[in-house]
C-alpha positions in Angstrom: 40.2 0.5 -10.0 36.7 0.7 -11.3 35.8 4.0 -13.2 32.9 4.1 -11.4 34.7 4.8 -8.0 37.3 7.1 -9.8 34.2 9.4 -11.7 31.5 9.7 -9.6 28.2 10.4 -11.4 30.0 9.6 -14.6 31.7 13.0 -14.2 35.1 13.6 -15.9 37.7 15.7 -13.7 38.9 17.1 -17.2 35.5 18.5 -18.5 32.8 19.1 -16.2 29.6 17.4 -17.5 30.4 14.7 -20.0 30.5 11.5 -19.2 33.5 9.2 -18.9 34.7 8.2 -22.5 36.4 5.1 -21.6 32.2 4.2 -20.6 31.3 5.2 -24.2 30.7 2.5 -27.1 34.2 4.1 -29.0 36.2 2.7 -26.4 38.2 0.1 -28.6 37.9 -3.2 -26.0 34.7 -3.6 -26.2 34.7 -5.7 -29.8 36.9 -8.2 -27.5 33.4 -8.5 -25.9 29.6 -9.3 -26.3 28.0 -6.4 -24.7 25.2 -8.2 -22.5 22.0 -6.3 -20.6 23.1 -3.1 -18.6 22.7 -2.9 -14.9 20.8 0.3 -14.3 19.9 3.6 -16.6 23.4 5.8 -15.8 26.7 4.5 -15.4 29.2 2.5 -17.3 28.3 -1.2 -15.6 27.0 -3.9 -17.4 27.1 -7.6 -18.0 29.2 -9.0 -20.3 30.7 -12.1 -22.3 34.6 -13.0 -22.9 35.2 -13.8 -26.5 38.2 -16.0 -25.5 36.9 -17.6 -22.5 33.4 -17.5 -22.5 32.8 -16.4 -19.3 30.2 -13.9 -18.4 31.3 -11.6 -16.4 29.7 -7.5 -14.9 31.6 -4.6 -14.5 32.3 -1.1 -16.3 35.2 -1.1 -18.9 37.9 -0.6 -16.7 37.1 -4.5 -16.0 37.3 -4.9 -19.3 40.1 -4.1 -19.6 41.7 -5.7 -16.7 40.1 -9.3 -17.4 41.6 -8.8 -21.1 44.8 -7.3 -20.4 45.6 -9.9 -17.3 45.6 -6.2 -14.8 45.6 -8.2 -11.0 43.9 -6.3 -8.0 40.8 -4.7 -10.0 38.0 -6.6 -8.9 38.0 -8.9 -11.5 39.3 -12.1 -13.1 41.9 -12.2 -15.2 41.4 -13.8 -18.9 44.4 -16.8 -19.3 43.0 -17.4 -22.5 44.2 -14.5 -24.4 47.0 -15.2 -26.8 50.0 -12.8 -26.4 49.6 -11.4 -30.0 46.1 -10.9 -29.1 47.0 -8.7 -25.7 49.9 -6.9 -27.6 47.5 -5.1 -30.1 44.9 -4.3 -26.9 47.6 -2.7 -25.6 48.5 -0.9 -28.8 44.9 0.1 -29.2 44.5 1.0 -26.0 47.9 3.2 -25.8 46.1 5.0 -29.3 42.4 5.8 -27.6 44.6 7.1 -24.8 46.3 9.2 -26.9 43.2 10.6 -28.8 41.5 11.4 -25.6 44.9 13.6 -24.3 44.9 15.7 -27.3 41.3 16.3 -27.8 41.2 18.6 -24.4 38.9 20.9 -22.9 39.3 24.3 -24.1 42.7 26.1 -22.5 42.1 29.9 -20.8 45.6 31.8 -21.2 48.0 32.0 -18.6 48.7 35.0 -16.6 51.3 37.7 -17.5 52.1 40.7 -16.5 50.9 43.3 -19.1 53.3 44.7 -21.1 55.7 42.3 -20.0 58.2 41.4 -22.6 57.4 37.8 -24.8 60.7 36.1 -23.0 59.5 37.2 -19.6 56.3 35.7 -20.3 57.6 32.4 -21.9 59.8 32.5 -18.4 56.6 32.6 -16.5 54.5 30.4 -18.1 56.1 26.8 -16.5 55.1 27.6 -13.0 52.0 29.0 -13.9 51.5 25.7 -16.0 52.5 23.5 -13.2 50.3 25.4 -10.4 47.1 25.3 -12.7 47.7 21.7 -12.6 47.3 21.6 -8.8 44.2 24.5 -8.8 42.1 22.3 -11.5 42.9 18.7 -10.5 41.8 19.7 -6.6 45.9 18.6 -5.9 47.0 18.8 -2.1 49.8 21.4 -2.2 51.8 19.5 0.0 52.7 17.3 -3.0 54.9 20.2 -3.4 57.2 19.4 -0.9 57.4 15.7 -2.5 61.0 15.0 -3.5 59.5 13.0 -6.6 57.5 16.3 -7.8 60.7 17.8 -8.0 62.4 14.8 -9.4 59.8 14.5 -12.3 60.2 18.1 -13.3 64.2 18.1 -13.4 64.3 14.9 -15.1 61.8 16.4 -18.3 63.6 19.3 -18.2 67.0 17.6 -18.6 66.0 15.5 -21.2 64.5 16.3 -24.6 61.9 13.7 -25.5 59.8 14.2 -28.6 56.8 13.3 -28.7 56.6 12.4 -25.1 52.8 12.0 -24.0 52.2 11.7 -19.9 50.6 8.6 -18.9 47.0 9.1 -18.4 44.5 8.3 -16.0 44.2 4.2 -17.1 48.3 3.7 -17.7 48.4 5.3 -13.8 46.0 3.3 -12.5 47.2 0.2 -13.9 50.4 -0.6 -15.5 52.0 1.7 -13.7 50.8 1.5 -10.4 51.6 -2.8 -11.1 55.1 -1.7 -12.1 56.0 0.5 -8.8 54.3 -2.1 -6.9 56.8 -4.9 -8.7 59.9 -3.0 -7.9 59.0 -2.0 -4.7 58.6 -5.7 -3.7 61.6 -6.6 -5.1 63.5 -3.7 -3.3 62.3 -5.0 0.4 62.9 -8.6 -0.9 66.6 -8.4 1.3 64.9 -7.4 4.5 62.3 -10.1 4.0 65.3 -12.4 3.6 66.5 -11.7 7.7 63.0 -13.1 9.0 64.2 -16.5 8.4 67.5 -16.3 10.6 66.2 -13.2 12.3 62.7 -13.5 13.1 59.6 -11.0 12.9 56.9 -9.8 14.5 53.0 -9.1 13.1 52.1 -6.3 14.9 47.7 -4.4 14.3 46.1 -1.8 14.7 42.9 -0.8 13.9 41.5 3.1 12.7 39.2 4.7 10.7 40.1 7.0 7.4 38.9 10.3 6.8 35.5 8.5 5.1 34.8 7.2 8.3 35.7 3.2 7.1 37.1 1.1 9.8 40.4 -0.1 9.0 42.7 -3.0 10.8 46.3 -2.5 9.8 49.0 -5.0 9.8 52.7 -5.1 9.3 55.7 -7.1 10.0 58.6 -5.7 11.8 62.2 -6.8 12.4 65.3 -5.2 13.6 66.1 -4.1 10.3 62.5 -2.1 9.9 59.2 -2.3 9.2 56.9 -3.7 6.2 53.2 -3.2 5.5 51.1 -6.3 4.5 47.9 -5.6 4.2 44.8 -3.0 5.3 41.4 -4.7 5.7 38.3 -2.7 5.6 35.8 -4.5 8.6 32.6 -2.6 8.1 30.1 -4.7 9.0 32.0 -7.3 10.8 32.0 -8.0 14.1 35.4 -7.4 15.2 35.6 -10.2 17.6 38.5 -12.8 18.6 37.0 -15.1 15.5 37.2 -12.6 13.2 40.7 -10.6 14.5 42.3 -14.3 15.0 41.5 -14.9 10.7 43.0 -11.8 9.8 46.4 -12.7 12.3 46.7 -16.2 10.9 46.2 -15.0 7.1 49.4 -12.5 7.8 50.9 -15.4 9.8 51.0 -17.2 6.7 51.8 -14.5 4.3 54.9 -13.9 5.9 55.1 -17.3 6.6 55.0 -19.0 10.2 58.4 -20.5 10.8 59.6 -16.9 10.8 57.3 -15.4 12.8 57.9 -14.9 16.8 55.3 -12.8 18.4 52.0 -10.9 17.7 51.4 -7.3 18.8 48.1 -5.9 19.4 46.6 -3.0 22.1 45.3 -4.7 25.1 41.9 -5.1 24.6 39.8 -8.4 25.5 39.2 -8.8 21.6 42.4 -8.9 20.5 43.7 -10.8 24.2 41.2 -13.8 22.9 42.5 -13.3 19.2 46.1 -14.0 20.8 44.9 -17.1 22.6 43.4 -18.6 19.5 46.4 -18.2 17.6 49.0 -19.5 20.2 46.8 -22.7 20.0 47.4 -23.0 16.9 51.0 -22.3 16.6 53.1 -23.3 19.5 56.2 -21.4 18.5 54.1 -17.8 18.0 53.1 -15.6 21.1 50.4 -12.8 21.6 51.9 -9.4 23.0 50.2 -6.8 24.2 51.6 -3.4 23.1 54.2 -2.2 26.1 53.2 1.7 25.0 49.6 0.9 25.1 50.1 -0.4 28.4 52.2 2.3 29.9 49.3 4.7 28.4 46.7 3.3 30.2 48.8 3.7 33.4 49.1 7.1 33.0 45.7 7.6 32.3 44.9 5.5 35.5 47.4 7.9 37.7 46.1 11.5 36.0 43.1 10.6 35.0 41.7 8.4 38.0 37.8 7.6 37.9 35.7 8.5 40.7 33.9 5.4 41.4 33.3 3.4 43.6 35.9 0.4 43.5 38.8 3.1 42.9 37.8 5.4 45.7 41.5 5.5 47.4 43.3 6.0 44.0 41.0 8.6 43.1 41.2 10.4 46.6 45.2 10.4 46.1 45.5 11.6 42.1 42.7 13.5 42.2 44.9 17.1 42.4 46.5 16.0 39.3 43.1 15.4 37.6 42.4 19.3 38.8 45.7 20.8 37.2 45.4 19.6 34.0 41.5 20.9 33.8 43.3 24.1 34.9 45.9 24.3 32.4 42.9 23.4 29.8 41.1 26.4 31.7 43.7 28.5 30.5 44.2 27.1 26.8 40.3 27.4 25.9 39.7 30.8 27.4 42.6 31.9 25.3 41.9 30.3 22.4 38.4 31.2 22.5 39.1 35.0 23.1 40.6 36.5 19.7 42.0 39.5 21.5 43.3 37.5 24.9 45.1 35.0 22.1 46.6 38.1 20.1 47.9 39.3 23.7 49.3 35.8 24.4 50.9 35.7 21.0 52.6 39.0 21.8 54.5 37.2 24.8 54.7 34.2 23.3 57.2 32.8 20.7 56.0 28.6 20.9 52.2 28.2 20.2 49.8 25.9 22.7 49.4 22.4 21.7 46.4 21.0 19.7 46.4 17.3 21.9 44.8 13.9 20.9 43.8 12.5 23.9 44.0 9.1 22.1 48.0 9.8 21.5 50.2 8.3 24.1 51.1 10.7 27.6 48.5 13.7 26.1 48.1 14.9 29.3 52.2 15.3 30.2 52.9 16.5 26.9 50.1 19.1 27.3 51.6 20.1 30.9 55.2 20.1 29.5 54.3 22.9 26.8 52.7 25.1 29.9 55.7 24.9 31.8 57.9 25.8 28.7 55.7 29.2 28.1 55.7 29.6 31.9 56.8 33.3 31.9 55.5 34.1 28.9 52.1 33.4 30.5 53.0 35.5 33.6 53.9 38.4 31.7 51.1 38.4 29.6 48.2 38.8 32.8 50.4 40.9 34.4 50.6 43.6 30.8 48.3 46.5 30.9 46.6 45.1 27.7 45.3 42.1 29.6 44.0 44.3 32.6 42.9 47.3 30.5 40.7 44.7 28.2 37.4 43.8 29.6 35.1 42.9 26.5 34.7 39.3 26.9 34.3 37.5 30.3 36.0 38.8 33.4 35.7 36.4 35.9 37.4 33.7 33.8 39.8 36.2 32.9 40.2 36.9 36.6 40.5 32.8 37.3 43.2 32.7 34.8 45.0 35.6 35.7 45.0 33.9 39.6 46.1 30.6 38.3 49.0 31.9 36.2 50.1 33.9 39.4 49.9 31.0 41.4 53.3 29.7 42.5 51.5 26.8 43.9 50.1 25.6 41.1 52.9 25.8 39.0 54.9 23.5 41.7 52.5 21.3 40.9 52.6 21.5 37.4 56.3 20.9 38.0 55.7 17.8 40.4 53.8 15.4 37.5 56.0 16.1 35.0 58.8 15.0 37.2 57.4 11.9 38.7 55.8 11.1 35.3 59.2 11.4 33.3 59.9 7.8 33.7 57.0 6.3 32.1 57.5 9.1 29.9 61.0 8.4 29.0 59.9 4.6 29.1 57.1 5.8 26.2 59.6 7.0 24.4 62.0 4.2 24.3 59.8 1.6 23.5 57.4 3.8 20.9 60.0 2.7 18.8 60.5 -0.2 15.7 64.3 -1.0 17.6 64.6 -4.3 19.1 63.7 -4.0 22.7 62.2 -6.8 23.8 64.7 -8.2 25.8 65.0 -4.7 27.6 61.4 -4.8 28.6 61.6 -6.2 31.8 64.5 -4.5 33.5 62.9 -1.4 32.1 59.8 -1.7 34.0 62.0 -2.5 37.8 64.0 0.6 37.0 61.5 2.8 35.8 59.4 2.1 39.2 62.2 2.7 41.1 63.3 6.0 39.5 58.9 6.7 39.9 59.9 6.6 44.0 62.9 8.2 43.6 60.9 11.5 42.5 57.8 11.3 44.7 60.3 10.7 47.8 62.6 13.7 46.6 59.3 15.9 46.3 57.3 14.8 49.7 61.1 14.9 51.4 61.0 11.2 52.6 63.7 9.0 53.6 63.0 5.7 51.2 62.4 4.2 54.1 59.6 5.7 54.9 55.6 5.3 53.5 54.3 7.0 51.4 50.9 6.9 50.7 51.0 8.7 46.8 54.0 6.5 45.8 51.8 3.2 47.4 48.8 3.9 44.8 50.9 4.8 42.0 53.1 2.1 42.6 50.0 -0.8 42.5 49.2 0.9 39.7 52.3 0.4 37.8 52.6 -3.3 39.3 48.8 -4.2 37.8 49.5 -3.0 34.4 52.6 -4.8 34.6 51.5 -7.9 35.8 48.8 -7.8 32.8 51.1 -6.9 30.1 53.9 -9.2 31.4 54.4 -12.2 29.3 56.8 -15.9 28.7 58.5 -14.1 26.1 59.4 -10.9 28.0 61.0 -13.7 30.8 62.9 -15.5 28.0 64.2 -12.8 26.2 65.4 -10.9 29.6 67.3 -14.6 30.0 69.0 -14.6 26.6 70.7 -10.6 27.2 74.2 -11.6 28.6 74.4 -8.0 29.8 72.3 -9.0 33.0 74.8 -11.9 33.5 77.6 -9.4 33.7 79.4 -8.9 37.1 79.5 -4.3 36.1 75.6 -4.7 35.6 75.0 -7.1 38.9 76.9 -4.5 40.7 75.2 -1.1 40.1 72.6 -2.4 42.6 72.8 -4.6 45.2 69.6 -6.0 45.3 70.3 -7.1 41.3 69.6 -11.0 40.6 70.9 -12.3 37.8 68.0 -13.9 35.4 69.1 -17.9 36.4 68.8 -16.7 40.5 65.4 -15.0 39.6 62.4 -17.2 40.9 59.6 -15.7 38.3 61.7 -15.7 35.6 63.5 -18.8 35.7 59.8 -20.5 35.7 58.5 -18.4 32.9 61.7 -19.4 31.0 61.4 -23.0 31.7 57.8 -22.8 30.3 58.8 -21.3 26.9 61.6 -24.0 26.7 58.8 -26.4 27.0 56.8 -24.7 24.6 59.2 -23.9 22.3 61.1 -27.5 22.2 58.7 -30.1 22.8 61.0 -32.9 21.0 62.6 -34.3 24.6 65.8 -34.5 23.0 66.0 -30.9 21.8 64.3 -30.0 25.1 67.1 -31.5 27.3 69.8 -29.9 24.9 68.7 -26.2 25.0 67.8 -26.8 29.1 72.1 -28.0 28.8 73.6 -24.9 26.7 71.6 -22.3 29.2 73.5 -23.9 31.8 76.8 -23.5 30.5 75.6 -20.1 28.9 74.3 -19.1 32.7 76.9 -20.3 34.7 79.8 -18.9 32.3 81.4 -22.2 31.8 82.6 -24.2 29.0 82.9 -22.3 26.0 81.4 -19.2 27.9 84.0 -19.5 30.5 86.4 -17.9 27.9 87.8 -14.2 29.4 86.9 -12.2 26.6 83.2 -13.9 26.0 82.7 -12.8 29.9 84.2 -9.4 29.8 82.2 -8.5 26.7 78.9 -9.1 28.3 78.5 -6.4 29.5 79.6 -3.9 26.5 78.8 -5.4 23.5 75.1 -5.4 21.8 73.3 -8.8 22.6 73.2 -10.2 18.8 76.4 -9.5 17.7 77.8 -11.8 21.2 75.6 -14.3 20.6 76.9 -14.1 17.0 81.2 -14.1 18.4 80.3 -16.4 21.1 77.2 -18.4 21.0 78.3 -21.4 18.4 78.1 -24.0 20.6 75.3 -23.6 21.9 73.0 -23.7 18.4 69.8 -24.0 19.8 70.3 -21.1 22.5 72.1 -19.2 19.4 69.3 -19.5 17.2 66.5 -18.7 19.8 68.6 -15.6 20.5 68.8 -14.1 17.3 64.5 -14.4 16.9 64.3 -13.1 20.4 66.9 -10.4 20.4 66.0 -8.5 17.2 61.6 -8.0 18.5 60.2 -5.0 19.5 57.8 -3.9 22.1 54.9 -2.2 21.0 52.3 -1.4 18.1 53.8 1.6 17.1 54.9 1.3 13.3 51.2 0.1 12.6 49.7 3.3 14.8 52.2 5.8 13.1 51.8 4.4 9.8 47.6 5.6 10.2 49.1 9.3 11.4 51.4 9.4 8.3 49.4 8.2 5.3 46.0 8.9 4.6 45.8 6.7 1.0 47.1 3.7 2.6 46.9 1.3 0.1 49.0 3.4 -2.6 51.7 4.5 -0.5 52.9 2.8 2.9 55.0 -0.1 0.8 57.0 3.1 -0.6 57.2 4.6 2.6 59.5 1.6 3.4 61.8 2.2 1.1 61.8 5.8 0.7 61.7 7.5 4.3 64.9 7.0 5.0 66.7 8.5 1.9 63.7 11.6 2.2 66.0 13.1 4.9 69.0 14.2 2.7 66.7 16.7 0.8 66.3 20.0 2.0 63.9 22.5 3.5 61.6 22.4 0.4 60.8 18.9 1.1 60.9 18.6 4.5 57.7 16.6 6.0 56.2 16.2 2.4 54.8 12.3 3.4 53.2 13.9 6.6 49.8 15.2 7.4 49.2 16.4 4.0 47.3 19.5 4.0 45.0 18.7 6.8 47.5 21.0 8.5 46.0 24.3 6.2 42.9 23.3 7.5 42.9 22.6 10.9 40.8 25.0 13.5 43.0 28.2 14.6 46.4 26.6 13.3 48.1 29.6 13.3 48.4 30.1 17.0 47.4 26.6 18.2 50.1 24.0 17.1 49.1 20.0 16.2 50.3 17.4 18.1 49.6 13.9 16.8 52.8 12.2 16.2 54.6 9.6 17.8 57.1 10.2 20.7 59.8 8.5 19.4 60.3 10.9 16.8 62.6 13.7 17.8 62.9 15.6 14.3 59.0 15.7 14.2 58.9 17.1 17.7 61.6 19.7 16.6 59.8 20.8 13.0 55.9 21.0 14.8 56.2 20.9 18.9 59.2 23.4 19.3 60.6 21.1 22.2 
């Protein structure tokens, strides 16, 4: 990293109002170097030319550094015409300066004691007072507290004596270091990128914008066996058009390498549709996917949030009421929150907080009328104390509204009726908002998630099923479109290749059950991938062979114990007892079986980490193994302290997180 990005104005974090000293002409490097003119009056940039190689090249003296030392990722070539005895006393020179600057600190203020305290006590006191002026004068997050390495660091120095230890400093972090962790972490996720060969992987994107405001596309691959970042690319000032999304996809295509890779996720816009044409021109084998939970979202927003216009008159006349409770239950959030007094009253009745929504996160408005329903009765008791009626200083016709609304029985049946006939797509959300193989689940999902849709708008209206309805008719086109948009070959195929749907205990649940081979629109969106997918007419007519047999349970499928365990054992693991003879269908199953559905991992990896280039890749390997440490560390890799700061957080609870993450929802949503 440039010390010009790390020390803006040439200010030191160490001593306010000197200038950086690795700038200054002491800095030992710089006789490895003929200093050339220097761009601009202030700052440490300036041309300059290689002694080994000759090369001119511009930059302050952290590139310098790099281009001598061979340090990759700092903006700058590296020299390959140093000689290792050469780099080894740089480095030694460069450890010394380092070590100079370290002791020759800023003058230290004493620590605080309590007067008259004895000098043990004090000595006692001293290490956290030492550690938590390191957090006050660096401008530290506290929430690294709660870091399982903070506490790990500390143990470890004071378990072991080392003399003469010095901490590395502020080049040795940025560099060596940071190359080091960045080494072994790549090494450590080397066995999971091992399984994309045999077990295929998907590149799924996402695009956001940090807390400067710089747009950001993520990508990552994901697998059964989890998720890996790849790279974050900074688009200001591109157009982010199918040309442009379509170079990033086919650079991480190749990264990761394109025999492995089955599908590409993105959101459904038309950008990133076009993107996913271009790049299944290109590669045959590789399909565009539009993100299931983006989908679903949208479909939600379509049913309680329908736009009054002109070609969506009839949806909008029939979801309109739900449109009106949620404004109402927002109503009743902002008058409280607005009011100090009304939300010290509701705090009073109240031991969960209201909810703090995005309405970019999936289901905002269910999860927002889900939290009203829980604090239901706290509500009710609240209007109906004596401090809400005796308390007239702010307004009192809102009060009034609010207090009606509350009371209203009606309006709470409503409340009561979305989230009911909502918990489907809900529950569907949740499933798929997920980095678990469910691709092949995707289909039958979306038929039984419709039907269990009906199932509640009947049971509320009191229909026979039979009957019309006209609320279930709009939702249910609804649900159909965004189906029919988000449904793809691959969805068809990999619904084909789950022999639980083959099984006579699954067929038999409902009558009107096909199996996939007896299904019309999936039998000709799964001939079309087999053309795609095995365009050699040998290999074509082979694969077209082993779905028979594997379809039709004969030949080796015909055996009883292949048949009976359809239906109970996992998809990959069957096609891993059972599928030998049929390699082709085999193979294909074990890419297919082992995708998921949706955008997520990129989405939540935006939510989790703020510095996204220093920590996702250890995020992979560490997240899971963050778990086993206790309270003290719980949720140190999330939200930082953006938590402290966030507008009346004591009363009005964030909610920004993924559904899929049920120890999240039981640490900040109290469901």
């Amino acid at each position: 990293m440039d010390h010009s990005q790390g020390h803006n104005d040439n200010v030191d974090s160490n001593n306010i109002g000197s200038t950086d000293t690795n700038q200054s002409d002491d800095a030992p490097l710089w006789s490895y170097v003929s200093k050339l003119e220097k761009q601009g009056e202030k700052g440490g940039t300036r041309k300059f030319k290689c002694s080994f190689c000759s090369e001119i090249r511009q930059g302050s003296y952290s590139r310098v550094r790099a281009h001598l030392l061979g340090i990759k990722y700092a903006g700058i070539v590296v020299c390959k015409k140093v000689p290792r005895t050469e780099k080894l006393a740089m480095q030694r020179l460069e450890e010394e300066f380092e070590k100079k600057k370290n002791e020759s600190g800023p003058r230290e203020v004493s620590l605080p004691c309590e007067v008259g305290s004895a000098l043990k006590k004090r000595k006692a006191a001293d290490s956290p007072n030492e550690i938590g002026r390191m957090f006050f004068t660096g401008g530290l997050a506290s929430n690294l507290a709660r870091n399982p390495h903070y506490h790990r660091a500390f143990q470890f120095a004071a378990a072991n004596k080392i003399d003469g230890y010095v901490p590395p400093g502020y080049n040795k972090l940025q560099t060596t270091l940071l190359e080091k962790e960045r080494n072994h972490v790549e090494k450590l996720l080397d066995p999971l990128k091992s399984t994309w060969k045999e077990g295929g992987v998907t590149i799924v994107s996402d695009g956001w914008s940090d807390p400067l405001k710089k747009p950001l596309i993520n990508s990552m691959a994901t697998s059964g066996n989890g998720p890996v970042f790849i790279k974050a690319v900074n688009y200001f000032g591109e157009v982010k058009d199918r040309v442009f999304i379509s170079g990033l996809m086919e650079e991480v295509i190749n990264k990761v390498w394109k025999q492995n890779v089955v599908q590409i996720i993105t959101d459904n816009a038309a950008n990133c549709k076009a993107a996913g044409d271009i790049i299944e021109s290109m590669y045959s084998h590789i399909y565009w996917t539009p993100c299931v939970v983006h989908t679903l979202n949208l479909a939600l927003k379509n049913i309680c949030a329908a736009k009054n216009v002109e070609t969506n008159l009839e949806t909008y006349d029939d979801c309109n009421w739900i449109t009106i409770v949620h404004g109402d239950a927002l109503a009743i959030k902002h008058f409280i929150m607005n009011h100090n007094m009304r939300l010290a009253i509701f705090s009073k009745f109240s031991p969960l907080k209201l909810l703090l929504v995005a309405d970019t996160r999936f289901a905002s408005i269910v999860v927002m009328l889900k939290r009203m329903k829980l604090i239901r009765y706290a509500l009710k008791a609240m209007v109906i104390s004596d401090e809400w009626t005796t308390y007239r200083d702010d307004d009192v016709g809102k009060a009034m509204l609010v207090r009606e609304k509350i009371l209203n029985d009606d309006w709470w049946e409503n409340v009561s009726s979305i989230i009911d006939f909502t918990a489907p797509i809900y529950e569907m959300i949740r499933l798929c908002d997920t980095d678990k193989p469910c691709l092949h689940l995707v289909y039958e999902m979306w038929d039984s998630m419709i039907e269990k849709v009906k199932l509640e708008i009947y049971k509320k209206e009191k229909r026979q099923l039979s009957e019309f309805s006209v609320f279930y008719d709009v939702v249910y086109d609804i649900l159909v479109a965004r189906w029919t948009k988000n449904n793809t070959l691959l969805h068809c195929l990999a619904h084909s290749l789950n022999p639980r749907f083959y099984s006579e205990a699954w067929l038999n649940k409902d009558s009107t059950r096909l199996g996939p081979q007896k299904d019309a629109e999936i039998s000709h969106e799964r001939m079309e991938c087999f053309k795609r997918l095995f365009p050699n007419t040998d290999d074509h007519l082979k694969v077209l062979n082993e779905y028979t047999l594997f379809s039709m349970k004969s030949g080796s499928f015909g055996d009883l114990t292949c048949i009976s365990a359809m239906f109970t054992m996992e998809p990959k693991h069957w096609w891993a007892n059972f599928g030998a003879q049929a390699p082709l269908l085999q193979t294909l199953a074990f890419k297919l079986l082992g995708q998921p559905t949706s955008s997520s991992c990129a989405e939540r990896n935006w939510s989790t980490y703020k510095s996204i280039h220093s920590f996702t890749k250890k995020k992979q390997v560490g997240s899971k193994s963050c778990s086993r440490f206790d309270e003290k560390t719980k949720m140190w890799d999330v939200g930082g302290d953006e938590f402290d700061s966030t507008e009346d957080i004591g009363f009005l609870e964030f909610s920004d997180l993924s559904l899929n993450e049920p120890d999240f929802e039981n640490s900040l949503l109290d469901y």
